[in-house]
LUMTIRO-241499 format. One record per residue: x, y, z of N, C-alpha, C in turn. Coordinates in steps of 0.05 Angstrom, whole numbers, padded with zeros to 5 digits, always signed. Each point is the difference from the previous one (the first is absolute). Layout:
N
XYZXYZXYZ ...
! end
This chain:
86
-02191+00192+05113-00023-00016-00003+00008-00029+00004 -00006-00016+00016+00001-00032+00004-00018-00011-00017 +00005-00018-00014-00012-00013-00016+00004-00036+00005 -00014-00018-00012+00006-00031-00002+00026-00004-00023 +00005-00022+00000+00012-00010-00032-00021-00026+00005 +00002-00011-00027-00011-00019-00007-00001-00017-00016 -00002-00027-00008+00011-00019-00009-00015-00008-00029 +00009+00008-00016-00002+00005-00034+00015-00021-00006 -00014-00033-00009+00008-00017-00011+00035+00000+00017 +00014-00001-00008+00031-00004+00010+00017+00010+00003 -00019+00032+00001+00016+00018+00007-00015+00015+00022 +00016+00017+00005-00028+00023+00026+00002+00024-00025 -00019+00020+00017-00013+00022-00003-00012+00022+00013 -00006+00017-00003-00015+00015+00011-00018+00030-00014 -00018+00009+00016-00015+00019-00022+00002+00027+00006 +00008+00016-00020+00009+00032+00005-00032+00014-00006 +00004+00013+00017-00038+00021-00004+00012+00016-00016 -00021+00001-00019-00007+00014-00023+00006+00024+00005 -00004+00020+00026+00016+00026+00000+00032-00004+00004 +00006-00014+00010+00028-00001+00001+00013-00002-00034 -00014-00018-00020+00007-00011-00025-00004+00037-00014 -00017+00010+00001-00011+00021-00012+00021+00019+00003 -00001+00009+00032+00026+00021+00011+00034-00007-00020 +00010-00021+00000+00017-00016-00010+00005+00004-00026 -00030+00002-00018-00006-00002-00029+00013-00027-00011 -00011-00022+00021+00017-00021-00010-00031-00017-00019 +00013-00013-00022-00031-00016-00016+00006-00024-00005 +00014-00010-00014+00001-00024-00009+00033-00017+00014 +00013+00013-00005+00024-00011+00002+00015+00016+00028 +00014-00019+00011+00023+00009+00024+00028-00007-00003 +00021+00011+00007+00020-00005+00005+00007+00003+00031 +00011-00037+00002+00008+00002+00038+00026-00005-00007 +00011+00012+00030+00025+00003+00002+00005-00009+00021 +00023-00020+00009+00002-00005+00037+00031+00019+00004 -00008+00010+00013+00016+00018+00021-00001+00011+00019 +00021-00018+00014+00009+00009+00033-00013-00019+00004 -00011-00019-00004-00021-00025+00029-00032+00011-00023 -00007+00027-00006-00019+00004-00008-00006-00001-00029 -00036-00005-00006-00002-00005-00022-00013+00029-00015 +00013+00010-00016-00014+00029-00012-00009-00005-00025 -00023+00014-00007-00020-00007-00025+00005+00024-00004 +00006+00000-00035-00014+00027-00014-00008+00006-00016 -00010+00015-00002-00026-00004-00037+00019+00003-00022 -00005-00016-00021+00003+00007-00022-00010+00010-00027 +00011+00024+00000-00007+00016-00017-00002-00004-00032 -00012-00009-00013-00008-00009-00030-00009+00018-00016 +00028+00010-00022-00003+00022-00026-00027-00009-00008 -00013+00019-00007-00021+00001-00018+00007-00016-00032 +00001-00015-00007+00001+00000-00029+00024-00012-00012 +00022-00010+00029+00028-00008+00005+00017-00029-00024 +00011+00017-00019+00005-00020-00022-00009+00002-00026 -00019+00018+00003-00025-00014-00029+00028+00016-00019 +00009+00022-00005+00018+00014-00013+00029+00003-00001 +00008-00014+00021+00031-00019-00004+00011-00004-00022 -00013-00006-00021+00020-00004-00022+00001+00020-00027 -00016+00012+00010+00004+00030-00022+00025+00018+00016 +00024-00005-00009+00025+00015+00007-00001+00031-00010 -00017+00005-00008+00001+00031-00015-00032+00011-00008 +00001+00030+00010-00033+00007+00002-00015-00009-00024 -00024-00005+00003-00018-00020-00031-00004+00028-00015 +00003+00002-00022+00000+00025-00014-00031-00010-00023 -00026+00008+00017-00028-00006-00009+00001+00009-00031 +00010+00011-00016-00001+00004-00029+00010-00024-00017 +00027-00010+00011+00012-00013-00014-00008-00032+00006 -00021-00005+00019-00008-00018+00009-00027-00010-00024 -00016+00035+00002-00022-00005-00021+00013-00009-00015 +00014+00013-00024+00012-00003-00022+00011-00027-00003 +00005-00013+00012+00013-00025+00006-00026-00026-00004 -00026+00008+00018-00012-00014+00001-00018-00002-00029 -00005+00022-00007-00010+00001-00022+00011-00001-00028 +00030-00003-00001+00017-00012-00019-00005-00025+00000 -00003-00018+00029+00001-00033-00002-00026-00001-00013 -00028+00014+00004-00017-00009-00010-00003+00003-00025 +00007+00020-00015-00005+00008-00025+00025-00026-00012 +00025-00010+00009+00018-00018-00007-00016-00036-00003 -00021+00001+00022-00015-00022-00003-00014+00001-00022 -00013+00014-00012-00022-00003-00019+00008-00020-00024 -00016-00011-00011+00021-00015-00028-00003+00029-00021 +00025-00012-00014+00015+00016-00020-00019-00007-00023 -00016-00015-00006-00014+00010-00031-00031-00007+00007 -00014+00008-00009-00037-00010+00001+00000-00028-00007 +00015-00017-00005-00008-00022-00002-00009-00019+00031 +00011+00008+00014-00008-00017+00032-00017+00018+00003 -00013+00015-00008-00027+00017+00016-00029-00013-00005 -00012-00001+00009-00036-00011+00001-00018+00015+00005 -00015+00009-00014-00016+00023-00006-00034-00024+00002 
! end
């Protein structure tokens, strides 16, 4: 396919058809590469959900999590009826 480039503020450009982007599965992001004289684009592929769980080193064990959360709360409460307001 012959296409233009075109002059984008101070740099050039040019526009890939939407079936080409689609076939590709390319969306948001590219990685170019120059090699040989040529310039090669390729999609980049983006984990679903990439990071959010990084810092849990060991499987979350959902019991001890309740238990945990509901110890802090019951640990918040004040210790005598005097700070309570009825």
């Amino acid at each position: 396919m012959l296409t233009t480039i075109r002059q984008i503020g101070n740099s050039r450009g040019l526009l890939i058809p939407a079936a080409f982007l689609a076939s590709c599965q390319i969306e948001d992001q590219v990685d170019l590469e120059l090699q040989d004289g040529q310039i090669l684009i390729k999609p980049v592929k983006r984990k679903l959900r990439n990071g959010w769980f990084s810092e849990l080193s060991q499987p979350l064990d959902i019991d001890t999590a309740k238990e945990n959360d509901e110890a802090q709360a019951w640990n918040a409460l004040p210790s005598d009826d005097t700070e309570w307001q009825w």
